[in-house]
C-alpha positions as CSV (number, residue, x, y, z in Angstrom):
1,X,102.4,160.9,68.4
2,X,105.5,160.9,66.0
3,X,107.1,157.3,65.7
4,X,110.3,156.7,67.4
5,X,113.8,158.0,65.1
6,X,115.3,154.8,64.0
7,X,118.8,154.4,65.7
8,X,120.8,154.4,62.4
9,X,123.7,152.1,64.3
10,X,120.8,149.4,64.0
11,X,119.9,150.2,60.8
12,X,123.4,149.6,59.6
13,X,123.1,146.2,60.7
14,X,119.8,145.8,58.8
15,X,122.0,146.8,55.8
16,X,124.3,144.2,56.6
17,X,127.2,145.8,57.8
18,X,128.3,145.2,61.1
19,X,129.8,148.1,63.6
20,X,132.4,147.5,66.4
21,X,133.8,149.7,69.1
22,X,137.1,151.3,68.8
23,X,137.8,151.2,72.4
24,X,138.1,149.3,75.4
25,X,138.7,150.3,79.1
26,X,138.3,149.2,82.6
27,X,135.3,151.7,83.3
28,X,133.8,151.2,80.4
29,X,133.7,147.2,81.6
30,X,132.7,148.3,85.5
31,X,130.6,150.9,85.0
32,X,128.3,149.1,82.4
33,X,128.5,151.3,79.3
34,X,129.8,148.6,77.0
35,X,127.2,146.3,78.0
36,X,125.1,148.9,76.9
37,X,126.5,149.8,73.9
38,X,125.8,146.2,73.0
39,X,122.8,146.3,74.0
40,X,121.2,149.6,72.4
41,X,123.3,150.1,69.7
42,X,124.1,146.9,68.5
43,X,127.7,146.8,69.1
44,X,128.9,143.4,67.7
45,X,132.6,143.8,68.2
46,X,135.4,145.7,69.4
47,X,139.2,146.5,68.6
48,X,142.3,147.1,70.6
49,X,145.3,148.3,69.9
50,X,148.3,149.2,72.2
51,X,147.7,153.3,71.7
52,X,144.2,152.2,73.0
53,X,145.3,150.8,76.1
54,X,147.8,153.2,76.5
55,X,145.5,156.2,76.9
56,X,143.2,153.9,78.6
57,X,145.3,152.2,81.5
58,X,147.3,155.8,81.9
59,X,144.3,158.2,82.7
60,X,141.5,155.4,83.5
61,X,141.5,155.3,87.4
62,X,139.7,151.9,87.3
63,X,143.1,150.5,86.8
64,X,144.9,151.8,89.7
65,X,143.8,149.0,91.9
66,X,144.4,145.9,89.4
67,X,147.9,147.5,89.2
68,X,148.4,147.6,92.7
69,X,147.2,144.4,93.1
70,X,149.1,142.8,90.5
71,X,152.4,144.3,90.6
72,X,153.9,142.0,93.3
73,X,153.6,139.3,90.7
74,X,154.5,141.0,87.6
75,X,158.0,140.0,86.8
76,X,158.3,143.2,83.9
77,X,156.1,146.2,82.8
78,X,155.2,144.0,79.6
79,X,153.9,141.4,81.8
80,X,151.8,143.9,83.4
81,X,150.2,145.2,80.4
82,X,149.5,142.1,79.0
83,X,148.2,140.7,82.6
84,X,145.5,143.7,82.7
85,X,144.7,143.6,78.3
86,X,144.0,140.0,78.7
87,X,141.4,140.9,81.8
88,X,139.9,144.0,80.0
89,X,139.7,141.5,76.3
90,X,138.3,138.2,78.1
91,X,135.2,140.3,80.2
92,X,134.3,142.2,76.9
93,X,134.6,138.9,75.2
94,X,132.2,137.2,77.7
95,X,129.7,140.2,77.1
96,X,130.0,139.5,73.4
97,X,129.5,135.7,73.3
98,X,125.8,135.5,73.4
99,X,126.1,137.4,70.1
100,X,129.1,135.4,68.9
101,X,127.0,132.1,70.0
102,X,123.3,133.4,68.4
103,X,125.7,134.2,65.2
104,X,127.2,130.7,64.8
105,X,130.2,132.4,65.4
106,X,130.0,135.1,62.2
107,X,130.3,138.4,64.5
108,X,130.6,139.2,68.7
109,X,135.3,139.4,68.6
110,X,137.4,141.2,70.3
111,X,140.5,141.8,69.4
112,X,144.6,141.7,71.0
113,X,147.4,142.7,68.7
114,X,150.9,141.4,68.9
115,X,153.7,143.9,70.4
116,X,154.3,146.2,67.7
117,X,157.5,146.0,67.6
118,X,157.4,142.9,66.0
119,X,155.6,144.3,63.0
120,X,158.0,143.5,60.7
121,X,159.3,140.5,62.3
122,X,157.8,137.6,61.1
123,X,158.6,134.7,63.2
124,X,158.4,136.6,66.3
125,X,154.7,138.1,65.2
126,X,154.3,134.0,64.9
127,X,155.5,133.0,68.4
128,X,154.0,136.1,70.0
129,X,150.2,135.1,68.1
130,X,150.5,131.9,69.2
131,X,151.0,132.5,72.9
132,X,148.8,135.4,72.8
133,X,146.1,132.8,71.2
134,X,146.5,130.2,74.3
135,X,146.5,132.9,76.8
136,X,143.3,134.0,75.5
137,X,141.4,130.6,74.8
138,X,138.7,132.3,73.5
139,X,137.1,131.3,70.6
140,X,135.4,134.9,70.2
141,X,139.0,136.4,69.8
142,X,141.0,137.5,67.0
143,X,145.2,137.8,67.4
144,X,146.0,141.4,65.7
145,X,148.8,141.4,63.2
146,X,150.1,144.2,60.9
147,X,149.7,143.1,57.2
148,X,153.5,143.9,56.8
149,X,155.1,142.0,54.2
150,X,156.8,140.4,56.9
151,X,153.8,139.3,58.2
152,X,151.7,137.5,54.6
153,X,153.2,134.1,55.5
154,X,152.9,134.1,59.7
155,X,148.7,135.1,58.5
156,X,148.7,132.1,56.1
157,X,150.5,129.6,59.1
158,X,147.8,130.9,61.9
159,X,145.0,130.8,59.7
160,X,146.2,126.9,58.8
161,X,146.6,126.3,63.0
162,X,143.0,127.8,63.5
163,X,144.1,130.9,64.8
164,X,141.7,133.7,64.3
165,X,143.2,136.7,62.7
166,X,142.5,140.0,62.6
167,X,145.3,141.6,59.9
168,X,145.8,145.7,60.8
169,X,147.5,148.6,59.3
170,X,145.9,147.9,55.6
171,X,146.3,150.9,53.3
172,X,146.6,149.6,50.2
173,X,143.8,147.4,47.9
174,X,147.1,145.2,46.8
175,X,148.4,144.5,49.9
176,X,144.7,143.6,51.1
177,X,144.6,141.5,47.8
178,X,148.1,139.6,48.8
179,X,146.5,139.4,52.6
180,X,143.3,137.7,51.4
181,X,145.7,135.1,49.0
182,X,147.4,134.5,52.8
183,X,143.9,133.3,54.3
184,X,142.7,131.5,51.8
185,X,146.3,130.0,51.3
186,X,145.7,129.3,55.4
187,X,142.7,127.9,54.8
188,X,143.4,125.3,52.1
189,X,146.5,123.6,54.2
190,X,143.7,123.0,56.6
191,X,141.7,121.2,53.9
192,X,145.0,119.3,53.0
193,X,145.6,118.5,57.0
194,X,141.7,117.3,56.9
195,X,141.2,120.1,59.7
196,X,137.6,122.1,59.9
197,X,137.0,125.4,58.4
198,X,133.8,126.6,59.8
199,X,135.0,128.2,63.1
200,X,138.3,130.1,61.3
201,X,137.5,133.7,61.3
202,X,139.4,136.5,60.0
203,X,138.9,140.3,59.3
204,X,141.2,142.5,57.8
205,X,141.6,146.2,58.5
206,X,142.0,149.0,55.6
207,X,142.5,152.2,57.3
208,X,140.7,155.3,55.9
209,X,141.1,158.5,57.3
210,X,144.9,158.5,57.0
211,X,144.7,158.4,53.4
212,X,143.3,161.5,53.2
213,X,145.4,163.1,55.5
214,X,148.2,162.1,53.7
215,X,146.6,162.7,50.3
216,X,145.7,166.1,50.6
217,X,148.8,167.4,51.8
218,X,149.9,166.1,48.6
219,X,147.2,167.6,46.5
220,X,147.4,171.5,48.6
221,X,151.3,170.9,48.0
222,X,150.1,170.8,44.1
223,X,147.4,173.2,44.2
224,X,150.0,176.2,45.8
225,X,152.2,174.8,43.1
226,X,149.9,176.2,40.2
227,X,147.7,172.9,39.9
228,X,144.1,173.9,41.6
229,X,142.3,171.0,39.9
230,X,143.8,169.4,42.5
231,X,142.0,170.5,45.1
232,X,138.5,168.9,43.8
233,X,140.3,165.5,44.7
234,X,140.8,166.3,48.3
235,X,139.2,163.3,50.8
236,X,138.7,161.1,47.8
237,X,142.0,158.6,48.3
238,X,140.5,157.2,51.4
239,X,136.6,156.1,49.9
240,X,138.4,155.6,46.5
241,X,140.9,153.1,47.7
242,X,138.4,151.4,49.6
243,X,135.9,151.3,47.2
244,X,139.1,148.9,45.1
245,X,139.9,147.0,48.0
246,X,136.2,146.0,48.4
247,X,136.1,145.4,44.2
248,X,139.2,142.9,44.9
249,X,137.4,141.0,47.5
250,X,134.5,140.3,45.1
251,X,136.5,139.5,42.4
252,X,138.5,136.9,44.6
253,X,135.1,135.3,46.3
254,X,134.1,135.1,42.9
255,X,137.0,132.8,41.9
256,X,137.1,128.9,41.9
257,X,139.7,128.5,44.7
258,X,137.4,130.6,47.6
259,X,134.4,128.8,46.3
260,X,135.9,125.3,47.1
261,X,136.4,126.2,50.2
262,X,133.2,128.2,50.7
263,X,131.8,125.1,49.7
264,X,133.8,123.3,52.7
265,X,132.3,125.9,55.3
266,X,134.6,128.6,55.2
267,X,133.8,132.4,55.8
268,X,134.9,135.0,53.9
269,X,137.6,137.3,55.6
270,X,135.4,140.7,55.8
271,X,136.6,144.0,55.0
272,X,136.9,146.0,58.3
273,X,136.6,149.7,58.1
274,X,139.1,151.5,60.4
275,X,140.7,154.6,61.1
276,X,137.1,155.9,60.4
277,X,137.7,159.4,62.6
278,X,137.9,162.3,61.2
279,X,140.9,164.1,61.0
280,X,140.3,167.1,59.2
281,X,137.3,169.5,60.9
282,X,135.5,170.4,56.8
283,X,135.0,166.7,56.6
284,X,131.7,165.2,58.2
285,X,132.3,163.7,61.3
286,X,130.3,160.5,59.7
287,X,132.2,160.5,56.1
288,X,134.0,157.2,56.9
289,X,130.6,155.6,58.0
290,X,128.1,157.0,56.1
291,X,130.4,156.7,52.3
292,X,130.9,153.0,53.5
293,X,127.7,151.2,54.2
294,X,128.9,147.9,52.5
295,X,127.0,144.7,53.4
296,X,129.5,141.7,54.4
297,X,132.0,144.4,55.9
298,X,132.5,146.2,59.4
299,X,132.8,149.2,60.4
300,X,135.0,149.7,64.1
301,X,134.4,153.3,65.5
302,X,135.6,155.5,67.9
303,X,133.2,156.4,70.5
304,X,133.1,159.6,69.3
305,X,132.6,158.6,65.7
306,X,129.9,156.7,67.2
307,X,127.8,159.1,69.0
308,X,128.2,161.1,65.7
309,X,126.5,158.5,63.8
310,X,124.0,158.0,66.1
311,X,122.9,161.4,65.9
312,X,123.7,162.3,62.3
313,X,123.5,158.7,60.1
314,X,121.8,158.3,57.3
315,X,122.3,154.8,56.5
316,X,122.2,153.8,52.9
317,X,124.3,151.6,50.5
318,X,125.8,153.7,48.2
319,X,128.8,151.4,47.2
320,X,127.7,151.3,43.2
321,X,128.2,155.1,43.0
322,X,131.0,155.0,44.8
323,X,133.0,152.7,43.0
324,X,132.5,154.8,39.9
325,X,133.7,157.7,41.6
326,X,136.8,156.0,42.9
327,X,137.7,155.1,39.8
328,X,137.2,158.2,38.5
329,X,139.6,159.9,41.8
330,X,141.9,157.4,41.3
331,X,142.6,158.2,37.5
332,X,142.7,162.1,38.3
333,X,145.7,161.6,41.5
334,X,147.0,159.2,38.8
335,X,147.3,161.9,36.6
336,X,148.5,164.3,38.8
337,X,151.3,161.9,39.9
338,X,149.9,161.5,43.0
339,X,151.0,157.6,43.6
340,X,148.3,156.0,46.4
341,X,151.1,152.7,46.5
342,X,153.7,155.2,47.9
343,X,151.0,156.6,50.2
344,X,150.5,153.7,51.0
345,X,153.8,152.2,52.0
346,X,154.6,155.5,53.8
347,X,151.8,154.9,56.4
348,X,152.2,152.0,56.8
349,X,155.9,152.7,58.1
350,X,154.1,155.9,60.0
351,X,151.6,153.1,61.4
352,X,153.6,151.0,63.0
353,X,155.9,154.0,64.4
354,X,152.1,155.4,65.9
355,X,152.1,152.3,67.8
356,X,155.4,152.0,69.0
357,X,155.6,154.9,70.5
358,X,152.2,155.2,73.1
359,X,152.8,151.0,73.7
360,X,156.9,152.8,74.5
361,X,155.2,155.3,76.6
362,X,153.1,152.8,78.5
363,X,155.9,150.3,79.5
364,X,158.0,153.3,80.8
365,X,154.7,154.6,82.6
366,X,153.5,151.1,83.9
367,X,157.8,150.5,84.8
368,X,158.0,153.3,86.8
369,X,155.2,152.2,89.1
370,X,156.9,148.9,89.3
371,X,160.1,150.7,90.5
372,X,158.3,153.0,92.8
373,X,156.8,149.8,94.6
374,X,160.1,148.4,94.8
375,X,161.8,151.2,96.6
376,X,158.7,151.3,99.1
């Protein structure tokens, strides 16, 4: 008799790197397919965002009685939303706390991001963290914040008020590099207020698949233009931006100011792969998972990228060789003029507009059943 296939979702976490769930919904929490997801594949996270609930609360019918039940109380569509995220967040959470509790709190979050309009608000991300934070109470929960500019010191004042942080929309390894200064910043005015370290978590999210969409348009832009070395660069950006965000994080856990406060209990903030779909149909389905099997890091799928790997993985750690071949991609875009920081400051404007707009189309959608109530 052949030996059982290894699920390679396990095996990733024998390799260290721990995978989270893209997704959340009320019928995934009824109907038992999270638990299981936990269960089987390991799960040991998961991440919202406000397109997530939007495609979730608009065609899940498990919703339609909360809503009904709910809206007599609601006094906006905002308030409704948030009522409902808040339910979906706290049962996941208490289906991941066994894990977060066996852990000593290193894995087992979910995750709640702050309106994104606010994005490049910075006191108002603050306010809207904090309340988020006490609605919550969990200690298995991370408060989602854009790493905007806006946002470097509200991470540094949440971290330093024990606020567990989870910083989004990451496309650049200098931005991530300023982002881990902000939690370690956080971190060391809790030393100075004599406050704990060990139960401070933090992740922070470097998007990959967008990189590449945006890259090679730029690089079939210069091929048609009479440059077809460019073309042997296409869905490099994403791994080879990566690869130098994961290089800074070693080089700043390496340096005296993390190991002091290592050395008072801290954790490292962990690199969290996202945006790890694929967008374009000659890529793998996998190439965001399988390219990044990094120990110390997540990895926070789709269910579809999911059931991919679990059919297709291969896990493996193949960071060394990747890092020499994102150095290598990132000297030939160089060359071609192909600026990755420009990239980078263009999606992340792009980013913020791809959440604005689904959490826009959920208030109107969640507003107009409020309305329709009203006139009844």
């Amino acid at each position: 008799m052949n030996a059982p296939v290894p699920n390679p979702l396990l095996e990733l976490r024998k390799l260290g790197e721990s995978v989270w769930l893209d997704d959340i919904s009320r019928r995934m929490l009824q109907d038992g397919s999270l638990a299981r997801l936990i269960r089987e594949d390991g799960i040991a996270g998961l991440t919202s965002n406000p397109a997530i609930f939007a495609h979730s609360m608009m065609s899940d019918s498990h919703y339609a009685q909360p809503i009904a039940q709910l809206l007599p109380s609601m006094s906006s569509s905002v308030a409704l939303y948030e009522e409902l995220a808040v339910e979906d967040l706290r049962a996941a959470a208490a289906l991941l706390r066994p894990l977060y509790d066996h852990t000593s709190g290193a894995d087992g979050f979910v995750s709640l991001e702050v309106s994104p309009h606010l994005a490049y608000d910075g006191p108002g991300s603050r306010a809207e963290a904090q309340r988020l934070w006490q609605r919550l109470r969990l200690p298995n929960a991370l408060i989602k914040i854009p790493g905007t500019e806006a946002s470097l010191p509200v991470i540094r004042d949440l971290i330093a008020a024990g606020i567990n942080v989870n910083v989004t929309l990451l496309f650049s390894p200098e931005r991530y590099r300023a982002v881990a200064r902000a939690y370690m910043e956080g971190l060391s005015a809790r030393v100075a207020a004599g406050q704990p370290l060990e139960r401070v978590a933090s992740v922070a999210s470097f998007f990959l698949s967008r990189i590449d969409t945006a890259v090679d348009k730029l690089l079939d832009g210069l091929a048609a233009r009479g440059q077809p070395a460019a073309r042997s660069l296409r869905g490099k950006a994403a791994i080879a931006s990566a690869c130098r965000a994961y290089e800074i994080h070693e080089e700043m856990i390496a340096g005296a100011q993390w190991q002091g406060l290592a050395g008072r209990g801290a954790r490292p903030q962990r690199l969290l792969w996202a945006s790890t779909s694929t967008k374009d149909p000659s890529y793998s389905p996998i190439k965001y998972v399988e390219e990044l099997v990094v120990p110390n890091t997540v990895n926070t799928m789709p269910l579809e990228t999911l059931d991919a790997y679990r059919r297709l993985g291969r896990p493996e750690l193949r960071l060394k060789r990747h890092i020499a071949e994102g150095c290598d991609a990132r000297e030939g875009l160089e060359r071609l003029d192909v600026d990755l920081e420009a990239v980078a400051e263009q999606l992340e404007r792009e980013g913020v507009t791809k959440f604005i707009e689904p959490f826009g189309r959920l208030q109107q959608w969640l507003e107009e059943r409020r309305r329709g109530r009203r006139a009844s």
